[in-house]
C-alpha positions in Angstrom: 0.0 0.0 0.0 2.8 2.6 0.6 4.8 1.7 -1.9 1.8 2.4 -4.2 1.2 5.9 -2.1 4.6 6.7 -3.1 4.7 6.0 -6.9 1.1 8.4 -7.7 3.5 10.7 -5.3 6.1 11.0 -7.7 4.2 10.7 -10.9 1.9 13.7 -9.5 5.0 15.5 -8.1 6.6 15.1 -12.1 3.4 15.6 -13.8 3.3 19.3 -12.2 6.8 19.7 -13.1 6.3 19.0 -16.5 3.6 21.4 -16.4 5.5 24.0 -15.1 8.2 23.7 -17.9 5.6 24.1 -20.6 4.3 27.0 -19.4 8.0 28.9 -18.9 9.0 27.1 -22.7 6.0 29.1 -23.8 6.8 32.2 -21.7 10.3 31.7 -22.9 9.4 31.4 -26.7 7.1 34.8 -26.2 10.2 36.9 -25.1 12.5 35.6 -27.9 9.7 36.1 -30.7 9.2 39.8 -29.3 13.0 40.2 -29.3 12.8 39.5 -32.6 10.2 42.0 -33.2 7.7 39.4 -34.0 5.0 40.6 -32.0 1.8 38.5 -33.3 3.5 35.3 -32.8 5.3 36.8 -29.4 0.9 37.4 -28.7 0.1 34.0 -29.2 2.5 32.2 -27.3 2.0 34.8 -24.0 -1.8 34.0 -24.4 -1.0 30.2 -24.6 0.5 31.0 -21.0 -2.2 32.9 -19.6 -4.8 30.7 -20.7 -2.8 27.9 -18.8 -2.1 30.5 -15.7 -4.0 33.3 -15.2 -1.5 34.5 -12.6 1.4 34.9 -14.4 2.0 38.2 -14.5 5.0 38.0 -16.6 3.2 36.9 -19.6 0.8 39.8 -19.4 3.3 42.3 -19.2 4.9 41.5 -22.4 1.8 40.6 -23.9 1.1 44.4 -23.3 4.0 45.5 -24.7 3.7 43.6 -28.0 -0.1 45.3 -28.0 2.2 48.8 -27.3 5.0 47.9 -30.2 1.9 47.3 -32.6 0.5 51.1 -31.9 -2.2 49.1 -30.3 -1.8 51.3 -26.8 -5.3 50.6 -26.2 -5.2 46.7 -25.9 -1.7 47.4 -24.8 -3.3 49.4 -21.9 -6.2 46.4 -20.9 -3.4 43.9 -20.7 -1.0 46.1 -18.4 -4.1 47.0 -15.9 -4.4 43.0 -16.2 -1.1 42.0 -15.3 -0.9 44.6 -12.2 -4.5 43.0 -11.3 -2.9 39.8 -11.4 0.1 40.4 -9.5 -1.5 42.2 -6.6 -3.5 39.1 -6.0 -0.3 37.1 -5.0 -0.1 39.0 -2.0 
């Protein structure tokens, strides 16, 4: 019985890491494609992080400023009230 406690443990304690890692690989992706200047795809792949975590602040910010780099300051706006809304509700 505890050994088979212990193995849904560790397959529970990797299945959230693996989760974790996608969601930074995206994050990551994002920042490079905005680097780049490529701002749509930069979009896409800090929504594919939001939609997985709503509380990840990080992804909003940029996502704003891709909106900003696009002359989109309105959207760019929405998405920086977002990620402050987002981050005040970690502490």
């Amino acid at each position: 019985m505890n050994s088979r406690i212990f193995v849904i443990a560790i397959f529970w304690a990797w299945a959230i890491n693996v989760h974790a890692q996608t969601i930074n690989d995206f994050y990551e992706d994002g920042v490079k494609l905005q680097e780049q200047g490529k701002y749509i795809e930069a979009i896409a792949k800090f929504s594919d992080v939001v939609k997985k975590d709503k509380f990840y602040h990080e992804a909003w910010y940029h996502r704003a400023l891709c909106y900003i780099e696009q002359k989109k300051i309105r959207c760019g706006n929405q998405r920086f009230n977002r990620s402050h809304k987002s981050q005040e509700r970690l502490f």
